[in-house]
RORODREN-58868 format. One record per atom (N, C-alpha, C): residue number from 1; residue in one letter; atom name; x, y, z. Coordinates in pm, whole numbers. Each point is the difference from the previous one (the first is absolute). Layout:
<recs>
fimi:milum:filo:c1:c2:c3
NUM:A:CA:X:Y:Z
...
</recs>
This chain:
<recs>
fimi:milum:filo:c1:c2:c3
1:X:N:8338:-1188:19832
1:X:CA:31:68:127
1:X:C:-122:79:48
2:X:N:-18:-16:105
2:X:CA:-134:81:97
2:X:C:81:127:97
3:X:N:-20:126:-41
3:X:CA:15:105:74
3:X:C:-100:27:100
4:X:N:-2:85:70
4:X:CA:-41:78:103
4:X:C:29:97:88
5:X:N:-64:156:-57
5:X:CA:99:112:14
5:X:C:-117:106:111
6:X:N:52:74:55
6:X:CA:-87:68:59
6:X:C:53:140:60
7:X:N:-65:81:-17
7:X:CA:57:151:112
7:X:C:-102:59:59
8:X:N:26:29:127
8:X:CA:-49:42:109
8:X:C:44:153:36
9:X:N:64:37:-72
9:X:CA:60:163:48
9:X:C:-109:110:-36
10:X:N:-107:-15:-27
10:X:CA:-116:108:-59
10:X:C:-67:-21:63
11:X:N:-92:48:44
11:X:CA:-127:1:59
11:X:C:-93:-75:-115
12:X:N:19:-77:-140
12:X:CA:-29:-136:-26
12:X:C:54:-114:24
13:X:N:-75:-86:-28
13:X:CA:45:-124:-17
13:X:C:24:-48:-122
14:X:N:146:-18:-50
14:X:CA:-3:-96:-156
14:X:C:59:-92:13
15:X:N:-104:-114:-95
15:X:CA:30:-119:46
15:X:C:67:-73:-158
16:X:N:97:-68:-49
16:X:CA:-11:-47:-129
16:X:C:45:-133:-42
17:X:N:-19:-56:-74
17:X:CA:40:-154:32
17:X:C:9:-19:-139
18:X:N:141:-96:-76
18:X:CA:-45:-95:-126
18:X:C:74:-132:25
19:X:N:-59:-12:-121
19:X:CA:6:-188:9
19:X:C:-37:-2:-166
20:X:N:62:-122:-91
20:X:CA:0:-69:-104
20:X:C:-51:118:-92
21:X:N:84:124:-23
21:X:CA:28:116:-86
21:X:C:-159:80:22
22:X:N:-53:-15:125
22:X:CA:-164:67:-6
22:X:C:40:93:145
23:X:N:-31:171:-25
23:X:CA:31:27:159
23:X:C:-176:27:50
24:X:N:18:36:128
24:X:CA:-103:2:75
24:X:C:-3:137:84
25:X:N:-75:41:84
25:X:CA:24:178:87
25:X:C:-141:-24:54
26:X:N:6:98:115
26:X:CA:-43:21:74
26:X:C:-13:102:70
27:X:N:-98:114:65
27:X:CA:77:142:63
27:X:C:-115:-21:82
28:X:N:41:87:109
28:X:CA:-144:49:121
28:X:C:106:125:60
29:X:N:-146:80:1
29:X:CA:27:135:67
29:X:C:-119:2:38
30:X:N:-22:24:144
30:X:CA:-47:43:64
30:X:C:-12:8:169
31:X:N:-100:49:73
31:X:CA:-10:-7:161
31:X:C:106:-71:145
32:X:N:6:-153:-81
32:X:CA:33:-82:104
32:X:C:197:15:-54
33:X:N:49:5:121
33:X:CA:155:-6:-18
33:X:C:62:-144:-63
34:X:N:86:13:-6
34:X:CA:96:-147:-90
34:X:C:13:-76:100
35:X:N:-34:58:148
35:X:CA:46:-124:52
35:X:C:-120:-129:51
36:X:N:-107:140:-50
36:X:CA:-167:-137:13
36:X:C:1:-61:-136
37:X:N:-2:114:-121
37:X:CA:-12:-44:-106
37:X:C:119:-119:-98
38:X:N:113:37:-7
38:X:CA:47:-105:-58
38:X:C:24:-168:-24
39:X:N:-5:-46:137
39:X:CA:-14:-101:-41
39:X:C:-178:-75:-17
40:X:N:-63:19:15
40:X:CA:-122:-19:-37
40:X:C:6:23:-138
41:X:N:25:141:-52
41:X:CA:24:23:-131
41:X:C:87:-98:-142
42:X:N:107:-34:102
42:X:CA:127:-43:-70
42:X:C:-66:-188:-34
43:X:N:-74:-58:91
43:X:CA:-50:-148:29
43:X:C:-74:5:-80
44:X:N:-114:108:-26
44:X:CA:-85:-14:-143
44:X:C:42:-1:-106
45:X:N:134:108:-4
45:X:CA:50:10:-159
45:X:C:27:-148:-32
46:X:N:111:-72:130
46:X:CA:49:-125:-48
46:X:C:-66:-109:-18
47:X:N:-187:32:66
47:X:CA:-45:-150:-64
47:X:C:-66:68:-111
48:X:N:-18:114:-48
48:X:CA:-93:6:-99
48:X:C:112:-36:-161
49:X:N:122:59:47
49:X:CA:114:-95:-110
49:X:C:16:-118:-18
50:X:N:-12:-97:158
50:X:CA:35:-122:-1
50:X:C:80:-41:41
51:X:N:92:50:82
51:X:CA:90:30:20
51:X:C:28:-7:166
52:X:N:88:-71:21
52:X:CA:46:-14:149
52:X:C:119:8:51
53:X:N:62:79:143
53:X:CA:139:65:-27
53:X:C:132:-101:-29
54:X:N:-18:-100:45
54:X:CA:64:-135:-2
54:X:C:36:6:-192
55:X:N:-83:35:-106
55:X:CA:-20:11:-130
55:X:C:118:110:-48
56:X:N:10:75:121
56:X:CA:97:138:-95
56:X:C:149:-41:20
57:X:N:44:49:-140
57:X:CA:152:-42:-46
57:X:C:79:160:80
58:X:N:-88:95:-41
58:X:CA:101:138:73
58:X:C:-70:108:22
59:X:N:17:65:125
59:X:CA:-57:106:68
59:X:C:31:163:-28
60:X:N:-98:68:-51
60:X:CA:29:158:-2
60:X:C:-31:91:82
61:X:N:83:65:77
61:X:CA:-107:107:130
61:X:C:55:140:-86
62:X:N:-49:93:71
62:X:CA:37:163:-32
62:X:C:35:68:137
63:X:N:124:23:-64
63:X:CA:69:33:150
63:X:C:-33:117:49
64:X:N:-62:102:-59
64:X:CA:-4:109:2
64:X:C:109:121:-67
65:X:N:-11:149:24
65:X:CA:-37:38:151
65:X:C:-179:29:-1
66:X:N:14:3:120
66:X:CA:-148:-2:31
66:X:C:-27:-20:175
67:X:N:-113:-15:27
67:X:CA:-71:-21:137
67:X:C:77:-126:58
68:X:N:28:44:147
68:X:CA:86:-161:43
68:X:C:-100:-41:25
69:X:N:-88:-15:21
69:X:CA:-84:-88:97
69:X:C:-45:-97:-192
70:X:N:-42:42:-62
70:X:CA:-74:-59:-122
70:X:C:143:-71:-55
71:X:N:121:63:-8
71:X:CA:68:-66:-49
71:X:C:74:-144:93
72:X:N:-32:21:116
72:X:CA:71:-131:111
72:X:C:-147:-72:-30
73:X:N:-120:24:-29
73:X:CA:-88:-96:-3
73:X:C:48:-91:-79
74:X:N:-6:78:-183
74:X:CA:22:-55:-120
74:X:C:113:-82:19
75:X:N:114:18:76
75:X:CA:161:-76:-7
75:X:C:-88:-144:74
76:X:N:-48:27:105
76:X:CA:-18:-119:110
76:X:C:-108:-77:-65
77:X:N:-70:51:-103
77:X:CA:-86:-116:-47
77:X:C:47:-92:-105
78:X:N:137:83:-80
78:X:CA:21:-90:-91
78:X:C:116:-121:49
79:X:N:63:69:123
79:X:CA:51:-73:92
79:X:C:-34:-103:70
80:X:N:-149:-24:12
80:X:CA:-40:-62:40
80:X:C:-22:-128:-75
81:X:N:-7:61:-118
81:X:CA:-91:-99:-93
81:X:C:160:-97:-69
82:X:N:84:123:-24
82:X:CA:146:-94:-63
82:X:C:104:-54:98
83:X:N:-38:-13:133
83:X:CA:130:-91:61
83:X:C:-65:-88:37
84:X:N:-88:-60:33
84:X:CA:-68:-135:56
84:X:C:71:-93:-162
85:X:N:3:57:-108
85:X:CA:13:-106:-156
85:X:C:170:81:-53
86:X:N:57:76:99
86:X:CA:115:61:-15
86:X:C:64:80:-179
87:X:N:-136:54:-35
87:X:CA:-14:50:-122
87:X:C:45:147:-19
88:X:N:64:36:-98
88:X:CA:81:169:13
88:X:C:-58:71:-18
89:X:N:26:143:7
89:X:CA:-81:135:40
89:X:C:91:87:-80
90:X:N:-18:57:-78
90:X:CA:-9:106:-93
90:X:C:-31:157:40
91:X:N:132:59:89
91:X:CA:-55:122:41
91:X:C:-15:142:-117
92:X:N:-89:77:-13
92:X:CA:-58:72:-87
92:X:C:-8:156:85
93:X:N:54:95:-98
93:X:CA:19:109:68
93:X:C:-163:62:-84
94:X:N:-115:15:133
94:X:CA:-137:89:-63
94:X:C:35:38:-104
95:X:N:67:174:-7
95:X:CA:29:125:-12
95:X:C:7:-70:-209
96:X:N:77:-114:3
96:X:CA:62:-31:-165
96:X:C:-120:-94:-31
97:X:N:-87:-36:43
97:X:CA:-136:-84:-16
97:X:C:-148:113:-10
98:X:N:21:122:78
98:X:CA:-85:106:-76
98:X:C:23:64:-110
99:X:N:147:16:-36
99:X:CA:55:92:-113
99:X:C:-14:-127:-115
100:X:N:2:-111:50
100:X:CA:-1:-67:-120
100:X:C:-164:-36:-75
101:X:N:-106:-17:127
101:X:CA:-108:-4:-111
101:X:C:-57:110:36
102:X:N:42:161:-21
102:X:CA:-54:88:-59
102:X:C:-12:25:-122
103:X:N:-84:24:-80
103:X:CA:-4:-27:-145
103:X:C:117:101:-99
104:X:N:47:78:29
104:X:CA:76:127:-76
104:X:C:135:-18:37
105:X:N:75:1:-89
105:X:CA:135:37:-1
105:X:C:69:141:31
106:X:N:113:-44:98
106:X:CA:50:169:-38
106:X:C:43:-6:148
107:X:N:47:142:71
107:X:CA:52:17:105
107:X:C:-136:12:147
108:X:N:19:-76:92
108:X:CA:-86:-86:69
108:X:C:43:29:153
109:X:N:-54:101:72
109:X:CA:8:-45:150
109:X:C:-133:-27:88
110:X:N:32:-100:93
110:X:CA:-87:-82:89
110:X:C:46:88:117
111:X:N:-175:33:31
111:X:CA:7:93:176
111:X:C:-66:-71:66
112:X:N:21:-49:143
112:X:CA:-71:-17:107
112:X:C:-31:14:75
113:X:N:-67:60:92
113:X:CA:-32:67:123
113:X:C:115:-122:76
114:X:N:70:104:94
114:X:CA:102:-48:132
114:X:C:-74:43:91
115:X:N:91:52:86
115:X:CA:-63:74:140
115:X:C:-32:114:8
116:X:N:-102:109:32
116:X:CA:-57:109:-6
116:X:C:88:105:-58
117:X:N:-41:63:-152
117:X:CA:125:121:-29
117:X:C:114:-97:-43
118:X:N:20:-116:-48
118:X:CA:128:-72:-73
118:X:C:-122:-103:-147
119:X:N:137:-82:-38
119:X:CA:-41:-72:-92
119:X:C:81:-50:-49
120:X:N:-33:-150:-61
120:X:CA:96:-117:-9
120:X:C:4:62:-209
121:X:N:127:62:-62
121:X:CA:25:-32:-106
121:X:C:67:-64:-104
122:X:N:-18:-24:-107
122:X:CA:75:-69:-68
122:X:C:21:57:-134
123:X:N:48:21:-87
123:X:CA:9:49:-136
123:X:C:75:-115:-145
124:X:N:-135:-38:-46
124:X:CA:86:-81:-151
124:X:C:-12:61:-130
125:X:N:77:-84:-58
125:X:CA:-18:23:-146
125:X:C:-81:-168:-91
126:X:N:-123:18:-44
126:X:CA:-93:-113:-60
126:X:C:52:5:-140
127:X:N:1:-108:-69
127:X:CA:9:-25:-150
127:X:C:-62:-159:-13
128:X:N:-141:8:-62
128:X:CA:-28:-112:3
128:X:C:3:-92:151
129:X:N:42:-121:-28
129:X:CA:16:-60:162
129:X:C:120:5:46
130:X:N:89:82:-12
130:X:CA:107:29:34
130:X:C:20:130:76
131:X:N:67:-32:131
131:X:CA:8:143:72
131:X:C:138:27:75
132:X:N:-4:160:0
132:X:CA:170:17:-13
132:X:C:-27:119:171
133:X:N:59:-49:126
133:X:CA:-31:58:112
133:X:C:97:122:5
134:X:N:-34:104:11
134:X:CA:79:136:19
134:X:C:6:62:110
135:X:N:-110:2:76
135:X:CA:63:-15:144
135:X:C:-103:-59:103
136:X:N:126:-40:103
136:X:CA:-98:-134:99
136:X:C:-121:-17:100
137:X:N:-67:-81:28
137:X:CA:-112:81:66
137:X:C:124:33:105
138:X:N:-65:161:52
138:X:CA:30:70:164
138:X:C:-124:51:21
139:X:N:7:43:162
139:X:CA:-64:78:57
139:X:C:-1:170:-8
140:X:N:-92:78:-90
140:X:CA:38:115:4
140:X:C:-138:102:70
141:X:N:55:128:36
141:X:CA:-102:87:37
141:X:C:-132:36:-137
142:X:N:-83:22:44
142:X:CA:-82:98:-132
142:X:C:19:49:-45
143:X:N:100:150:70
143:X:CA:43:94:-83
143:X:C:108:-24:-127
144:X:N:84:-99:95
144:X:CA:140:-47:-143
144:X:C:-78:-127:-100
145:X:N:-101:-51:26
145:X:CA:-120:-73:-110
145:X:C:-40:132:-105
146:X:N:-51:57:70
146:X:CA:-55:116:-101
146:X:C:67:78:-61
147:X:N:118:-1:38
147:X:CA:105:13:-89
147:X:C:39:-70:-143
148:X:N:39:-120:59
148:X:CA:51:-98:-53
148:X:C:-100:-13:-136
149:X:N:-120:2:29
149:X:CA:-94:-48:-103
149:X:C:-4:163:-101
150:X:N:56:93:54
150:X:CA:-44:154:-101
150:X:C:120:-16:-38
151:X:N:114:-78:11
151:X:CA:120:11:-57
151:X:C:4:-39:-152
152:X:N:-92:-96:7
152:X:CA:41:-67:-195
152:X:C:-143:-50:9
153:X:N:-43:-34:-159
153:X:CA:-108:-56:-5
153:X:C:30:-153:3
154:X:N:-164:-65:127
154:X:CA:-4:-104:4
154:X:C:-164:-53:34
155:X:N:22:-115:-55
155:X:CA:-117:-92:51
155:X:C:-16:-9:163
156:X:N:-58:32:106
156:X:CA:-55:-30:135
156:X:C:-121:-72:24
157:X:N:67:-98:71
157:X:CA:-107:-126:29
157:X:C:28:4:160
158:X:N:-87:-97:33
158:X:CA:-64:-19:174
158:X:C:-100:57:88
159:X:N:-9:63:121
159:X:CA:-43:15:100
159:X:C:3:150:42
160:X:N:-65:52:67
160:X:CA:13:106:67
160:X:C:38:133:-122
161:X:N:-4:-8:-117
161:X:CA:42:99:-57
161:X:C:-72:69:-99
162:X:N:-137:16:40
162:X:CA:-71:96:-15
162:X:C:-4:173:39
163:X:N:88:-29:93
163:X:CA:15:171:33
163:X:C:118:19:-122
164:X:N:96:-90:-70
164:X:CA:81:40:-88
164:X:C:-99:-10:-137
165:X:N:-94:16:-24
165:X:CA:-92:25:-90
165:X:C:-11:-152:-76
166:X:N:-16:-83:44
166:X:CA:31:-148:-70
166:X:C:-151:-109:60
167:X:N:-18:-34:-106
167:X:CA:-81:-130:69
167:X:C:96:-133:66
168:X:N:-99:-47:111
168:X:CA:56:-125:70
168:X:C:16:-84:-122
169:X:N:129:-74:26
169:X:CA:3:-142:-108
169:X:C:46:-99:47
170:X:N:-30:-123:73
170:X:CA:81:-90:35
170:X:C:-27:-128:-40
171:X:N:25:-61:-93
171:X:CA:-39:-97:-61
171:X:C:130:-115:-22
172:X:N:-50:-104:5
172:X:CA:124:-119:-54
172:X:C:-31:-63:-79
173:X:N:18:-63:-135
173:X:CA:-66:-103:-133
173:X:C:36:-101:99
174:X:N:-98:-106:-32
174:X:CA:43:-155:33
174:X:C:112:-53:-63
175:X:N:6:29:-84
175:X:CA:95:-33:-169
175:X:C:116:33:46
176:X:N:22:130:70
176:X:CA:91:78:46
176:X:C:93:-120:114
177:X:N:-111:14:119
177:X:CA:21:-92:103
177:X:C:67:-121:-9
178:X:N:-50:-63:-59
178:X:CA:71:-140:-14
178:X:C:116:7:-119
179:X:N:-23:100:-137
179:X:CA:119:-14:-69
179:X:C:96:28:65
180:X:N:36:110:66
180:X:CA:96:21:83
180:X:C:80:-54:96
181:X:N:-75:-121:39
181:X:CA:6:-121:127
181:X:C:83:-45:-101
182:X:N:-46:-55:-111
182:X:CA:30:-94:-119
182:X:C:151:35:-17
183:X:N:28:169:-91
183:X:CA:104:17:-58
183:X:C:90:26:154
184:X:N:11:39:113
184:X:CA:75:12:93
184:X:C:3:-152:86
185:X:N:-9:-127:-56
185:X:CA:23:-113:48
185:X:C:134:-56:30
186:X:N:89:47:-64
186:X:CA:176:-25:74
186:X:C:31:56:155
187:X:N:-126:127:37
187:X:CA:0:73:65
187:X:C:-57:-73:144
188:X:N:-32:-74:-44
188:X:CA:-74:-110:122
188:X:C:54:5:145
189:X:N:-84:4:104
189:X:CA:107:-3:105
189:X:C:-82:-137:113
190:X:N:26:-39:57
190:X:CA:-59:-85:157
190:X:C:-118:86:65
191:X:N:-79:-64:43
191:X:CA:-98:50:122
191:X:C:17:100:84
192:X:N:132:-76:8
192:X:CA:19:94:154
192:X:C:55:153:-47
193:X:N:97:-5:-133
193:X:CA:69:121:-8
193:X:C:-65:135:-69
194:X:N:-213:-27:8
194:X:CA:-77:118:-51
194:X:C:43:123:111
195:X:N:-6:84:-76
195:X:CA:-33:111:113
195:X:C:-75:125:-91
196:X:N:-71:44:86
196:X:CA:-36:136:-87
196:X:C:63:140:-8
197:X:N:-17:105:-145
197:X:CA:91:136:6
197:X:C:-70:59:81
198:X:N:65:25:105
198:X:CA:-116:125:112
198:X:C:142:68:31
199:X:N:-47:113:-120
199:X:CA:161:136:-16
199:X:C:-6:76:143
200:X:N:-161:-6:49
200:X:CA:-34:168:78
200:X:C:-11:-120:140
201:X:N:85:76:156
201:X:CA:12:-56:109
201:X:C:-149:-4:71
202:X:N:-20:-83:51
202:X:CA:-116:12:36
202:X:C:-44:78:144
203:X:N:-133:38:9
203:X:CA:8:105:90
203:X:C:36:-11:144
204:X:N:-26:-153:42
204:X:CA:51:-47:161
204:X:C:183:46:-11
205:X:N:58:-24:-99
205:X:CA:154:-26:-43
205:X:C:26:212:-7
206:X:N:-53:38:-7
206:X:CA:-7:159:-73
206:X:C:35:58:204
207:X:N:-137:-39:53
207:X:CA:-51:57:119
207:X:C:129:-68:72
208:X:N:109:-94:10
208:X:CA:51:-33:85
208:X:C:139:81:-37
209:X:N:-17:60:-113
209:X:CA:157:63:-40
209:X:C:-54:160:52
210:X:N:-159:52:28
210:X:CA:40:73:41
210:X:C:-61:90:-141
211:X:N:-68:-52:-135
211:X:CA:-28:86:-119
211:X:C:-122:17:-2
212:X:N:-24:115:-73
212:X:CA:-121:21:-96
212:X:C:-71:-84:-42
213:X:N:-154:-73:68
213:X:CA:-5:-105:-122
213:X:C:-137:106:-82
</recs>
C-alpha cells in the first residue's frame, strides 16, 4: 500500500509518504505561502519517491485547527489529486498529530494563535503513541489560556506562546503523518466529504453579525 499524508495548518509544510514498509518526509518553512509553494513542493517529493498520484492507495490531510486559507489549500490539493482515480481521504485532526510526535509523555496542550487576544486550544493526555483528548480544541481568550495552563502542570506546544514563557514548537514526524492515515483507515471518507476544523468564525462572518473581530 502507498500512502500520502500531508498538513497544511502551520505555517509549515509537512509532507509524508510510505510505500513497501519504507516512510519518506518532507517539511518547508519558509517566505513563500502554501499557495505558491506546495504544489511545486509536493511534485518534487513525488518524483523524487517515484511515485505518481494515480500510484496512491490512500490519502492523509490535517484538518486542523489552524489557518483557513493553508488549510482549504492542503484539503483542495489532496482533492485534487484523489478524485480524478476516486481514491479515499483520511481526515486527521492537526492538534492529535502534534501531541503525537512530540517526544515526551504526559499531560499535553496545543496553542495556536486565532484572532488577535484569542487562541485555538486543545488539551491531551500522551502515553507512548497513544493519546487520551481531555478537552476539545475551542477558541479561548489569553487571559482564560493563562489560566488554564497555571492550573496544573503541563507540556505547551505551538505558536504564539512565548509571552506564556514557552518556546515555539510546531512540528509533525513523517512517521506520525502517515501512521495515523494508516491506523485511522476505516475512517476513510470520499473527496467530496473533506472539510476542514475551522472552530473560530471568520472575520468577514464576525463583521456581518456585528462582533469583535
Amino acid at each position: 500500500m502507498i500512502v500520502l499524508s500531508l498538513d497544511t495548518s502551520t505555517p509549515t509544510i509537512f509532507l509524508a509518504l510510505y510505500r513497501d514498509g519504507k516512510h519518506y518526509s518532507m517539511k518547508y518553512k519558509g517566505h513563500e505561502k502554501h499557495a505558491v509553494r506546495l504544489a511545486p513542493l509536493l511534485d518534487y517529493f513525488l518524483k523524487t519517491v517515484g511515485v505518481s498520484p494515480k500510484d496512491i492507495d490512500l490519502f492523509g490531510i490535517g484538518i486542523g485547527p489552524g489557518g483557513l486559507t493553508g488549510l482549504r489549500i492542503g484539503i483542495a490539493t489532496v482533492v485534487g489529486m484523489a478524485s480524478p482515480f476516486n481514491k479515499p481521504i483520511v481526515p486527521i485532526p492537526s492538534f492529535h498529530l502534534m501531541v503525537l510526535s512530540f517526544p515526551l509523555d504526559g499531560r499535553i496542550v496545543v496553542v495556536r494563535k486565532a484572532r488577535k487576544g484569542f487562541f485555538y486550544c486543545g488539551i491531551y493526555d500522551k502515553k507512548s503513541s497513544e493519546i487520551r483528548e481531555i478537552s476539545s480544541p475551542s477558541v479561548i481568550s489569553e487571559e482564560d489560556l493563562l489560566q488554564r495552563i497555571k492550573k496544573e502542570k503541563m507540556f505547551v506546544i505551538g505558536d504564539g506562546i512565548r509571552k506564556f514563557g514557552y518556546e515555539d514548537y510546531l512540528e509533525i514526524s513523517g512517521e506520525v503523518l502517515v501512521g495515523e492515515a494508516l491506523k485511522r483507515k476505516d475512517e476513510k471518507v470520499s473527496y467530496y466529504e473533506i472539510e476542514p476544523l475551522y472552530i473560530q468564525k471568520s472575520i468577514a462572518e464576525m463583521k456581518l453579525k456585528g462582533e469583535p473581530s
